[in-house]
N, C-alpha and C positions, 0 to 999 in steps of 0.2 A: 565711632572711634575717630579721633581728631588724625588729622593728616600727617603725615611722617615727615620728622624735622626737614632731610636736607632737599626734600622733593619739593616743599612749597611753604615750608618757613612760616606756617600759619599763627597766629596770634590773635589779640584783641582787634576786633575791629573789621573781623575778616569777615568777608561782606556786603562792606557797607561803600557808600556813595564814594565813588572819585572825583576827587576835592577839582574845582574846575577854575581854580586859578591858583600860582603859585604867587607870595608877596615877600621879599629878600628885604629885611628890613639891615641896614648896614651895607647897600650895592657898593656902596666906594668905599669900603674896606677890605683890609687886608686877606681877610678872608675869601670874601668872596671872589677876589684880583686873581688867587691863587689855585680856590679849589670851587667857588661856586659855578664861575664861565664855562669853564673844562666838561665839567658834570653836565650841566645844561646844555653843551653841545652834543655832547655825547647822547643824551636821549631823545636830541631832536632826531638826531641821527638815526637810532634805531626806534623812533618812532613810538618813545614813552611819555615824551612831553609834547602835546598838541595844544594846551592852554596857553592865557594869557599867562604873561610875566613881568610880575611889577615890582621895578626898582624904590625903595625907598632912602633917605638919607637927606641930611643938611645940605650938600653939597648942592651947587647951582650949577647944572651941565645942560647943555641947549641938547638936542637927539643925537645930532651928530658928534657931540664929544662923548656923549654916553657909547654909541654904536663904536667909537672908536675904542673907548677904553675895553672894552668886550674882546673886541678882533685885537688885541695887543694883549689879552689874558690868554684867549685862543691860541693866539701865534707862538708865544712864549712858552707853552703846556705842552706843543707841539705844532706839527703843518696844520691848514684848513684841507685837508682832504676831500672835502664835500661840499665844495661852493655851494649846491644848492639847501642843502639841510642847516649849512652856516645861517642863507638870505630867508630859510623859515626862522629861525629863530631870532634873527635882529628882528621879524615882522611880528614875534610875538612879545617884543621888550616895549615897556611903558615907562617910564620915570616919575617918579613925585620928587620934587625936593620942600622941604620944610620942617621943622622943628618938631620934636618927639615930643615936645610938652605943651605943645600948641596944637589945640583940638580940629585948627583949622588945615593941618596937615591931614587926619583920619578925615576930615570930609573931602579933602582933596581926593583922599587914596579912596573913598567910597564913586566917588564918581570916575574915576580909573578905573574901577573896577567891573563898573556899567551892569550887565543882566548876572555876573557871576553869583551864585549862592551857597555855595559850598568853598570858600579861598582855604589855603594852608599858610598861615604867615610864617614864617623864619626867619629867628631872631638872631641873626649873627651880626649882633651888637656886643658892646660892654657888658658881663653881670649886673651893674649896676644900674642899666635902662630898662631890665626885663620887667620891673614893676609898671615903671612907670607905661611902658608901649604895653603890656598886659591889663592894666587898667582902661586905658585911651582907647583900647580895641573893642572894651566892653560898654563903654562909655557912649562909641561914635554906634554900636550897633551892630558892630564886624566880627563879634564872635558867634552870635547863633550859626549853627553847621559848619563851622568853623573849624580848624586845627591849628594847634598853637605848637612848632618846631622849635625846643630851646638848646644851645649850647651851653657842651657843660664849660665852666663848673655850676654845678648846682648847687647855689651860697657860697658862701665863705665857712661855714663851719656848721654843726647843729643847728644851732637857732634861727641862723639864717634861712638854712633849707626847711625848716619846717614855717617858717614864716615865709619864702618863697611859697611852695607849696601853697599855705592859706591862699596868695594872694592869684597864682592860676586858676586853683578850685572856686574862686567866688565866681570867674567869669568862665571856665570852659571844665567840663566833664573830662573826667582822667582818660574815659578811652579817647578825649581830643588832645590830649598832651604826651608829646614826645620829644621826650629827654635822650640831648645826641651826648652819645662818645663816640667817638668819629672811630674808634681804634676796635668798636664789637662791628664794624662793616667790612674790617681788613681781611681779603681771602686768608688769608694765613692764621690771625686769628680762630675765625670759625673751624679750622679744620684743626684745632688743639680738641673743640668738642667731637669733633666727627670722630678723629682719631684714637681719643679716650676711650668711645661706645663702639664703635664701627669692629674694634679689636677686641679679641679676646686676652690675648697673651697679655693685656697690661694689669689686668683687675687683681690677679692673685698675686702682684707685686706692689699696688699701690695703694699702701699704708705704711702706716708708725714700723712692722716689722720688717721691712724689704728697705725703703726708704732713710736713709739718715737724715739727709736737707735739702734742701732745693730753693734755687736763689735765681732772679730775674734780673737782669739789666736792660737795660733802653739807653742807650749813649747817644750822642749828638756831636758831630766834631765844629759844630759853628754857636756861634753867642747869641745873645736876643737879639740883634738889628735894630731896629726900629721901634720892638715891642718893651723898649725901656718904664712908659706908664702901666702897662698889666703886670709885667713881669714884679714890679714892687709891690701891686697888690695882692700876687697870689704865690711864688717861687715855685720848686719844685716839688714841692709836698702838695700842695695845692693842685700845681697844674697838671705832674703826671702820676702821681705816686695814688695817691689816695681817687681816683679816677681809672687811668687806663693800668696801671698795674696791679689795682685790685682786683681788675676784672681778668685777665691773666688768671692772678690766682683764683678766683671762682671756678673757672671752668676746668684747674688744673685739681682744686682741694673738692669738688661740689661730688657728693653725691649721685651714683645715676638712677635719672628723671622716672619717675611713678609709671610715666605713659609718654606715647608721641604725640611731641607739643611743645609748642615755646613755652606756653604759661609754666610748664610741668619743670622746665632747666630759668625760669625766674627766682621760682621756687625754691629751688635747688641753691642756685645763687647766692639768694638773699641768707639762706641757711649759712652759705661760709661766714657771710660778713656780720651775721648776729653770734658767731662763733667765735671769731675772732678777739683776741685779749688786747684790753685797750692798750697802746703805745704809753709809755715812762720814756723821761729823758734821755736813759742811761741805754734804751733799745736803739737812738737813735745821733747818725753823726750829718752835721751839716757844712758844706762848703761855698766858698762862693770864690768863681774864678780871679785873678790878679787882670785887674783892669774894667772889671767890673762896674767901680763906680765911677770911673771915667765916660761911659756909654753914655749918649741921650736918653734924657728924663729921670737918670737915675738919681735917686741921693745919696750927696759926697762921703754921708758916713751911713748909709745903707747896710743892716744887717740881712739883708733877703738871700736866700741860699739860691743860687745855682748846680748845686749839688745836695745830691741827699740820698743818704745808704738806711737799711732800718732790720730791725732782726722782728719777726712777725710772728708768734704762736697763735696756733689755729684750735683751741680746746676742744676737740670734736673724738668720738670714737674711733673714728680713724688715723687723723693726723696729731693728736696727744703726743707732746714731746716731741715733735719734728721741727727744727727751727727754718724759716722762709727768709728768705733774706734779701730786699728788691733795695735797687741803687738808679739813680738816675742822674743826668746830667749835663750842660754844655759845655762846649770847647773842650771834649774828653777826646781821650787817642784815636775815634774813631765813632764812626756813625751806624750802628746795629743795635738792634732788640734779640735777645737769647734766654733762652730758659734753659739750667741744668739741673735734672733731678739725680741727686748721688743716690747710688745705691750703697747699704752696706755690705761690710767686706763680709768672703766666705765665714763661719762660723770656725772653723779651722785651719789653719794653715799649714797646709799640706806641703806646698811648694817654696821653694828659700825664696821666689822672684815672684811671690803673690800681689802685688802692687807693682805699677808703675815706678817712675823714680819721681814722679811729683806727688808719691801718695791717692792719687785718686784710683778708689774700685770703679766696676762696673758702674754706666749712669744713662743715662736719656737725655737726649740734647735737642731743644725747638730750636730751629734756626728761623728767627719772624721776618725779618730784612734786616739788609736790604733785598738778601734771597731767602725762599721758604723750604724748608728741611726738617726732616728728624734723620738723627743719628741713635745708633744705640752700642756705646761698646762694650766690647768682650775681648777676654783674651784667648791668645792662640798659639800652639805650643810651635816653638822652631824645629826645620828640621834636623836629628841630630839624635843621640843616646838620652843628650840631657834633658831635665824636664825644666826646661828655660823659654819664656814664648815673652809674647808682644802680646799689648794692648791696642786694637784695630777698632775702625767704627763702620758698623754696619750704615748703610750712607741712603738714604731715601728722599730722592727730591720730587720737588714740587715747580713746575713750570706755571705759574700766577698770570703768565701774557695775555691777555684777547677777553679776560671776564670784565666783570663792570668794577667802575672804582668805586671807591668809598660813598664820595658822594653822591652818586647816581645812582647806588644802592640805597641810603639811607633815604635819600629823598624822595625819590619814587615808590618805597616802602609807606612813607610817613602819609605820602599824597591817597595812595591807594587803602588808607588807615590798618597797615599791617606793623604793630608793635612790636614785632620778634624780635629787630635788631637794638631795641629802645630799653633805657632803662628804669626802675620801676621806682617810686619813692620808698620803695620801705628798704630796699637795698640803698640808694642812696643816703639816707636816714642813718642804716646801720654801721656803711662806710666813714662814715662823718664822725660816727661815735666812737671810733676805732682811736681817729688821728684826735682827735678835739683836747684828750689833756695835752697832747706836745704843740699845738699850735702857738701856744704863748709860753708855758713851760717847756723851753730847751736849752742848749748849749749855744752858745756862741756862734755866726759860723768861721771858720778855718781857710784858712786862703789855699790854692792851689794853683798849679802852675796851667795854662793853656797846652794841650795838646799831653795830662798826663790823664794818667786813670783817679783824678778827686785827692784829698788828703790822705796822706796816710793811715788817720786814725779810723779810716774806714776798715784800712785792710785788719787792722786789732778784733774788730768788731767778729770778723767771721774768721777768726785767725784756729777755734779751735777745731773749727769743720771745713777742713783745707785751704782755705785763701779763694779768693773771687777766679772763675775763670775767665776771662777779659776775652772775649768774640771779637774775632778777626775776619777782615773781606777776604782773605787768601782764598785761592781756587786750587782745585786738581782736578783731576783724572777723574773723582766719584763727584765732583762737583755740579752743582746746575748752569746749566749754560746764558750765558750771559746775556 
């Protein structure tokens, strides 16, 4: 019997050799400035990373501007608490600089790489380099025992990812490939599946007959920065919607798992996203904030959405007729991920004050960040003769401090070849198929103001299944501590 999900998270690959060098292809970029340094101290720290560490990238950095740019990603992420686990890991950073299309760069990084035989490369590069550094790996000799780490997105659409796809499988075996979404590593995440199976009380409410609809946000109250060149190539349907908030709903719509096992909730997964009814224009509204095409690298007449809301049917036995409804966006009122599943209303109305005054029944609320919660409310009657009561939420927090982050989970997963937190291509495949007619087939996008909740033509969209509930930072008393 395969090992139990949340004890050891076993997957493909479980087993096998610990990859004994880690290669960051993209060291002077954004990403890695942000989330790779952080991660990498962190497990020098607790003593998960003891290999070599080779920076890759164009850029021309002598040791010590590299060592520096590291401890200024450090510093920024937080204090260096551990001088000494800090001075192991500048001791195990190496640099290459040279050109991704130039063969003479992979000979460089082979002789960097010295007696290692088993490297994990990760690609937190462009989409658009993964071929080419996926071929040049294969090329210079660097993928046998190899593992190839890609961010997503995986393609730009169908065609892409299946021709992605071709172009890994020619050079590295699928249990060496590992497809990141940085957002299936989020404690909060994972504990939407813990929470689904761990309980009993949710199962005999969650379907088509308990269930009315249920709808996702992911808000952002800041713009793209910097990332005015990607942001053109992929917007928000691209970057969050058809990625991290599909996977959201996988775990929220999926079926529970045959057995304990990753493979068994992939399974599962991929099952929503082949269930799924492909997107029509008229499912979906697009915005793009005022000032928008003012940004660096944008273009001045730029139709790329920064927003984007979508109504989703899931054709499944279960959720038949329940409409989903995920929205995302920058520069919106506020920076949270939430999930509310409505419940329908009693079958009777018994009571004159059966609803709220905003209309909503009983519902299930993920609180993802920037703090993690479920809520579940119910009403309750006031004291008094009359049969007059409040709608209350029962309030369940989650204290997330002191576990690992994302990437120190993801990547120490990937290194140790455990799939669980990775995603599969037939699910990605299936997600791609979902969005692919409205990638080109859409609406316009709609302008909207900085600092509101998107165009209004969103709120039309869900206007017959009560209106968006807009997730707020406000704290109380049942609140998680700050």
């Amino acid at each position: 019997m395969s090992e139990p999900i949340p004890a050891s998270r076993a997957g493909r690959g479980a087993g096998a050799a610990h990859s004994d060098a880690l290669v960051v292809f993209g060291f002077t970029g954004d990403l890695a400035n942000k989330q790779i340094f952080p991660a990498l101290y962190q497990m020098v720290k607790k003593g998960t990373l003891t290999v070599p560490v080779i920076g890759v990238a164009s850029s021309i950095l002598s040791d010590d501007e590299m060592r520096k740019r590291v401890r200024d990603s450090v510093e920024h992420d937080g204090k260096i608490d551990d001088p000494a686990a800090f001075d192991r890991l500048l001791s195990l950073l190496h640099y290459v600089s040279g050109d991704y299309k130039d063969p003479a760069t992979f000979e460089a990084l082979k002789t960097a790489l010295g007696p290692a035989q088993r490297p994990a490369h990760y690609l937190a590069i462009p989409p658009a380099l993964f071929e080419t550094v996926i071929k040049s790996l294969g090329a210079a000799g660097l993928a046998k025992n190899a593992r190839v780490i890609v961010e997503k997105p995986f393609g730009r659409d169908l065609a892409s990812a299946i021709e992605l796809d071709a172009v890994a499988h020619a050079v590295f075996p699928e249990s060496s490939i590992f497809r990141i979404d940085h957002y299936l590593g989020k404690e909060a995440i994972m504990n939407l599946l813990y929470f689904r199976f761990a309980n009993s009380f949710l199962e005999p409410i969650w379907n088509r007959h308990y269930v009315a609809s249920v709808q996702v946000t992911l808000a952002e109250d800041f713009g793209i920065g910097q990332r005015g060149t990607f942001y053109e190539s992929a917007g928000a349907l691209r970057d969050v919607i058809q990625n991290h908030l599909f996977q959201i709903v996988a775990l929220l719509a999926m079926e529970p798992p045959a057995y304990q096992g990753f493979t068994a909730v992939q399974s599962e997964k991929a099952g929503v996203f082949h269930a799924m009814r492909p997107l029509t224009a008229a499912d979906m509204v697009r915005g793009q904030y005022e000032g928008y095409r003012n940004e660096k690298d944008v273009a001045p007449d730029s139709d790329v959405e920064t927003f984007c809301a979508l109504r989703l049917f899931i054709d499944s036995w279960r959720w038949s007729g329940v409409p989903w409804y995920l929205r995302t966006g920058k520069l919106l009122a506020t920076t949270a991920a939430e999930v509310l599943v409505q419940l329908r209303p009693p079958p009777q109305k018994l009571f004159d004050d059966a609803f709220p005054q905003d209309g909503r029944a009983n519902y299930v609320r993920f609180k993802l960040q920037p703090t993690s919660a479920v809520a579940r409310a119910a009403r309750i009657k006031r004291p008094g003769k009359g049969f007059i009561g409040d709608q209350r939420e029962l309030y369940l927090c989650d204290d997330m401090q002191g576990g690992e982050t994302t990437y120190e989970r993801l990547l120490g997963d990937a290194m140790v070849g455990d799939g669980s937190l990775f995603t599969g291509q037939d699910a990605v495949e299936a997600a791609w198929a979902v969005v692919d007619p409205v990638l080109v087939d859409h609406s316009p996008c709609l302008p909207y103001a900085p600092g509101s909740w998107g165009p209004t033509a969103a709120d039309a969209l869900i206007a017959g299944d009560g209106g968006w509930h807009n997730p707020t930072t406000e704290t109380g008393p049942e609140r998680c501590p700050p």
